[in-house]
N, C-alpha and C positions, 0 to 999 in steps of 0.2 A: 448405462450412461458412460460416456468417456470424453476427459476433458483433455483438450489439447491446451500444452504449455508452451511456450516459446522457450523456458527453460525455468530453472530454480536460480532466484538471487532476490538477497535483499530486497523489498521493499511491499508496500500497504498492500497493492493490488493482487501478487501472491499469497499473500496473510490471510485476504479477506476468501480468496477464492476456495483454496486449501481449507481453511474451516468452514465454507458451506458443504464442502465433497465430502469433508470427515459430515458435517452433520446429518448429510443426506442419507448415505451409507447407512450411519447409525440408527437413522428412521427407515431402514428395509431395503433402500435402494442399491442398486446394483453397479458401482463405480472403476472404473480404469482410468487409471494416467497415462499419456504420451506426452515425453518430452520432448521438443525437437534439438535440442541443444542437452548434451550431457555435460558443460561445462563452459563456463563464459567468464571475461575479466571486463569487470566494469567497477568504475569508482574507486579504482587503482586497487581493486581487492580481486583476485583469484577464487572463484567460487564453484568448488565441485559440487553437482547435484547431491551426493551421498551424503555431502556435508549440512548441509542445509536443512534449517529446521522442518519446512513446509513438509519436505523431502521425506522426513523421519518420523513425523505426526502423521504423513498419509501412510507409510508403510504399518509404522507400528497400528496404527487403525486398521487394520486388514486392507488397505485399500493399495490394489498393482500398480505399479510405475515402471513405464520401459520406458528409453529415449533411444532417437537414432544417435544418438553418439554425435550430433558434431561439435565442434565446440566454436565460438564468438570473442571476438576480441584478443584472442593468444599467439595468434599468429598474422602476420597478412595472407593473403591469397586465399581466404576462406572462400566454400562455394559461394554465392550470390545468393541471398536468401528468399528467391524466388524462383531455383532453379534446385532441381530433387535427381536423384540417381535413380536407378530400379530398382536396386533392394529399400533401398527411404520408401520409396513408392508401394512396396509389395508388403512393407512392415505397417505403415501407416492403412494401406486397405485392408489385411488382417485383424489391426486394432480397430479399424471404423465399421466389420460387417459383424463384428459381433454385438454393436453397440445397436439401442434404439433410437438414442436422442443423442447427437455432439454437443459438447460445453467447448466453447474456446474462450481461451483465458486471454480476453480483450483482443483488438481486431490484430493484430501481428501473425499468430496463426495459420489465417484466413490464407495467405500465398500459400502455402500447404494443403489444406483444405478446398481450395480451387482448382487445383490441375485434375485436370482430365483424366478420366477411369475411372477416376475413385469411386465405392458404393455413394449411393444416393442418402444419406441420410438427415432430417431439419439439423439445423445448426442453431443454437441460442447461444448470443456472444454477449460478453459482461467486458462493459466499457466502464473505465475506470477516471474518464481525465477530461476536463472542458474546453480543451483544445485541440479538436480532432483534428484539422489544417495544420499541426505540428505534429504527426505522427508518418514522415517522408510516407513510404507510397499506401501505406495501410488502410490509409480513407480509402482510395484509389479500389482496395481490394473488399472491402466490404462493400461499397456501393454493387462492384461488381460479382459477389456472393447475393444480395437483396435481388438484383436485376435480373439472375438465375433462380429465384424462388430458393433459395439453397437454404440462405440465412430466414430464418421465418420471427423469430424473436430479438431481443437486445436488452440487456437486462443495464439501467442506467444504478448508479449506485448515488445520484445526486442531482438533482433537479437543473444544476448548473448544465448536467452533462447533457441530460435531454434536450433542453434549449438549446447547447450549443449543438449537436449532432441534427436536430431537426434543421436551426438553420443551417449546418451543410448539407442536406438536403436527404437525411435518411427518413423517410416515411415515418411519420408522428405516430402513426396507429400501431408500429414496429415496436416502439420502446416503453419501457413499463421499467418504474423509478420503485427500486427495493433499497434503503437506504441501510446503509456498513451500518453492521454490530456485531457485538465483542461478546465474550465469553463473561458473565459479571461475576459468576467463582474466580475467576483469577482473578480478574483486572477489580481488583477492591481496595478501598484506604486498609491498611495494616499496618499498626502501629509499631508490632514487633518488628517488622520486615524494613520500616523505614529507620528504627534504630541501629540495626545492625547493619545493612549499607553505608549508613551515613560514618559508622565507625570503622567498618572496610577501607573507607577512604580518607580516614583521618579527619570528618567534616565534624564540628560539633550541633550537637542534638537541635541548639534555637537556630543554627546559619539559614540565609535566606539560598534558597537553592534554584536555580533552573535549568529545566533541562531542554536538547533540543532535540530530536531524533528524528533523522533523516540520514537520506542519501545523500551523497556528495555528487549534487548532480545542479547545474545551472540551473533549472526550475525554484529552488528551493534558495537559492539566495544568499547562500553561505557570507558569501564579504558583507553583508546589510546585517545579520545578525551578529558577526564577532563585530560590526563596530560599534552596536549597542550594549554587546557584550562589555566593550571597554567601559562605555558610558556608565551601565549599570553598577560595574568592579570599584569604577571610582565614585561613584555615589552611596554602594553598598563597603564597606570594608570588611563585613562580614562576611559576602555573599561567595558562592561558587559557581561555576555555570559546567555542566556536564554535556557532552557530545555523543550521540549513540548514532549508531549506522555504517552503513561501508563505509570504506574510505574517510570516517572519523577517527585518524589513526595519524601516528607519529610515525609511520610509514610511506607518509602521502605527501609527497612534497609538493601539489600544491595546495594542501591544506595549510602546511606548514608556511608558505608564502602569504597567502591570506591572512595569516594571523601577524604574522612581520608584519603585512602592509597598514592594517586595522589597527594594532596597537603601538606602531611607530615607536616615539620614544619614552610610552609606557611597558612597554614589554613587560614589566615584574609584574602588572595585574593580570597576564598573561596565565601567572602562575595558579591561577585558580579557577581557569578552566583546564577539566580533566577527559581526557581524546579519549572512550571507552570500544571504540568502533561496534561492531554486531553482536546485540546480545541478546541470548536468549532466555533473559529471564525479566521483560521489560515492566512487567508485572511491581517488579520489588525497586527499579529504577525510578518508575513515577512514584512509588508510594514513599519514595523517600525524597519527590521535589515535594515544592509551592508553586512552580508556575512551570506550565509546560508549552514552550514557547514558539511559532509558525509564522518564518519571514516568505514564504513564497511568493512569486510576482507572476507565475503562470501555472499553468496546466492543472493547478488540484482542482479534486472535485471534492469529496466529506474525506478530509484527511483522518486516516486511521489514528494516529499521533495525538489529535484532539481528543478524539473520543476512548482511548487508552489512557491518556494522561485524565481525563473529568475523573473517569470512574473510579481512579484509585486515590482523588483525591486531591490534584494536582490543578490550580486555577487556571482554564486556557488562556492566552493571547496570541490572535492572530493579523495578519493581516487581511483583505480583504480578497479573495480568490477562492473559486469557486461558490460550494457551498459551507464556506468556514465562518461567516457571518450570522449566517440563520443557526449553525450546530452549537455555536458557545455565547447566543441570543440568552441574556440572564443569570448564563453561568462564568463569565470574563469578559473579557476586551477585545477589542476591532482597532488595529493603529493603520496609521499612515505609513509608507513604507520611509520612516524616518525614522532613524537611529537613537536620536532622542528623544524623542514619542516615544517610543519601543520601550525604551529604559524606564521610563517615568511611568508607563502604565507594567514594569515586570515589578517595580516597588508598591505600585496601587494593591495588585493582583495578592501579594504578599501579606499588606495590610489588611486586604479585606476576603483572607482566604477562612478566617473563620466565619464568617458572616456568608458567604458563599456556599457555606459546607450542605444546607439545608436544600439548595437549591440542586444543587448536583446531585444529594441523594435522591433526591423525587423525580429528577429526568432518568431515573436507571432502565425503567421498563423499557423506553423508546430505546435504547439505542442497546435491547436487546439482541443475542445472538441468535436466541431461538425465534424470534419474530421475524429476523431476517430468513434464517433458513424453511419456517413454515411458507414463506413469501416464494422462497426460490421451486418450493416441494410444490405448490399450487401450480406456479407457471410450469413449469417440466412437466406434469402431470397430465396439465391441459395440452399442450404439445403435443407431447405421446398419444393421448389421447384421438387427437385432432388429424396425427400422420396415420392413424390403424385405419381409419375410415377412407383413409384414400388406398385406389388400387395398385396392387403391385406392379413396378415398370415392367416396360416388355422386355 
């Protein structure tokens, strides 16, 4: 198998992608990585592939990663990303004829994967977002991978996603709904792990906490949560509000704007939200909130964030996008995308996070890791299976 990246950075749909490859691997299979980018700046963060966890968990697992080297965002006059040199060209068919099956890590890739020459081999691509008409020309490139018989599978990671990608008009019979899961040895309530965070950062042991973790990126709604943020500081006098993700950073000046605009002439409740940006031990972050918090107004589909924050413990509140209403059904709250809504249901979630405890631990199976990747092992399987039987091109 060999999955194509658009690159390493921050965020769920790398996360989720990276541990089906490590789990596949682990159960027999045969894995390669191509990245197309060896370095990109997005979210006002600099992000070297070497650096990056995905990055470091595929390697240390035995599992190869090359990139052609370009990098995104660092410079202007980047190539056009739908436009390849001859060695891009002659690296990438070397990585695709050793393969049986291609993964591309959501449809971005695809402009890669479509030019001409290339071996012939199925493609199964893992859509990660419920907005494919917001993905500039990538729709454009996957229909026309489907129309070449290229693309033969879609692996949807959310029910939103299928819906929306059928109605833009990708072949129903195409897409097959494996829903995000996490690793439940890491991602677990830990007592000890949330005392000692919480003292890392000077928080005392009862404070109400919440955290948010995300990119710094429009979809996700940044100015809608720091002005609930305020709402809740000044209802809570307790409470602290933690930031995790790229460009969650006092580096980021317009993070730093955002928070000026939102807290106006509160600024000193300001002081108890803490900018932690990329970390990689998210595990001990949740297990030291009570509510792990999702203002998005587009694009998600089963945000990773929710179901990282359930499992260790942490009560969701989401707003309503994608499929983040059916994943924290029982286990938290659904608000309106209103700031004080938001606040009032991050003190509910707080109040009723022991009473909730029982519920979260019994959803643990579903939103297993290994369920997920036996799901991913069956469809690849069947694939492989499906391409040996047809005859070799002439």
């Amino acid at each position: 198998m060999l999955s194509v990246y658009e690159g390493f950075f921050s965020g769920g749909a790398r996360i989720v992608h990276s541990d089906v490859v490590l789990g596949l691997a682990e159960g027999g299979q045969s894995h390669q990585v191509l990245s197309i980018h060896g370095e990109v700046h997005r979210e006002a963060t600099r992000q070297r592939m070497e650096d990056d966890a995905c990055y470091r968990a595929l390697t240390a697992g035995g599992v190869g990663v090359t990139s052609l080297g370009r990098t995104a965002g660092l410079v202007d006059g980047t190539v056009a990303a739908n436009v390849f040199s001859g060695p891009e060209l002659a690296e990438t068919a070397r990585s695709m004829a050793a393969a049986d099956v291609i993964l591309s890590l959501k449809e971005q890739p695809l402009a890669l994967l479509n030019q001409a020459g290339l071996p012939r081999r199925p493609v199964v691509v893992g859509l990660h977002r419920s907005d494919p008409e917001n993905q500039g020309p990538a729709l454009a490139e996957l229909r026309a991978a489907i129309a070449d018989g290229t693309v033969v599978a879609c692996v949807c990671c959310a029910e939103s996603t299928r819906e929306a990608y059928a109605a833009a008009g990708v072949p129903r019979e195409l897409l097959h709904v494996i829903p995000n899961g996490v690793d439940l040895l890491r991602f677990r309530p830990d007592p000890a792990a949330r005392v000692a965070f919480r003292a890392s950062l000077g928080i005392p042991a009862p404070a109400p906490v919440t955290v948010f973790a995300a990119r710094y990126a429009a979809m996700k709604n940044v100015p809608l949560f720091l002005r609930a943020a305020r709402a809740w500081l000044a209802r809570e006098p307790e409470g602290h509000v933690l930031m995790c993700g790229a460009g969650m950073t006092g580096t980021n000046p317009a993070l730093w704007a955002d928070i000026e605009v939102a807290f106006g002439a509160d600024r000193h409740l300001a002081e108890r939200v803490r900018l932690l940006g990329v970390r990689r031990d998210m595990e001990t972050v949740y297990a030291a909130a009570d509510v792990v918090a999702l203002t998005s107004v587009s694009g998600e589909a089963a945000p990773l964030c929710l179901i990282e924050g359930m499992m260790c413990g942490a009560v969701p509140v989401t707003t309503d996008v994608g499929d983040s209403a059916e994943i924290v059904r029982g286990h938290g709250f659904v608000t309106p995308q209103d700031p004080e809504a938001i606040a009032l249901a991050w003190s509910a979630a707080v109040a009723d996070r022991a009473g909730l405890a029982p519920a979260l631990a019994a959803s643990r199976e579903r939103f297993s890791r290994t369920r997920m990747i036996a799901a991913y092992a069956a469809l690849l399987d069947g694939v492989h299976t499906e391409a040996s039987r047809l005859p070799e091109p002439l």
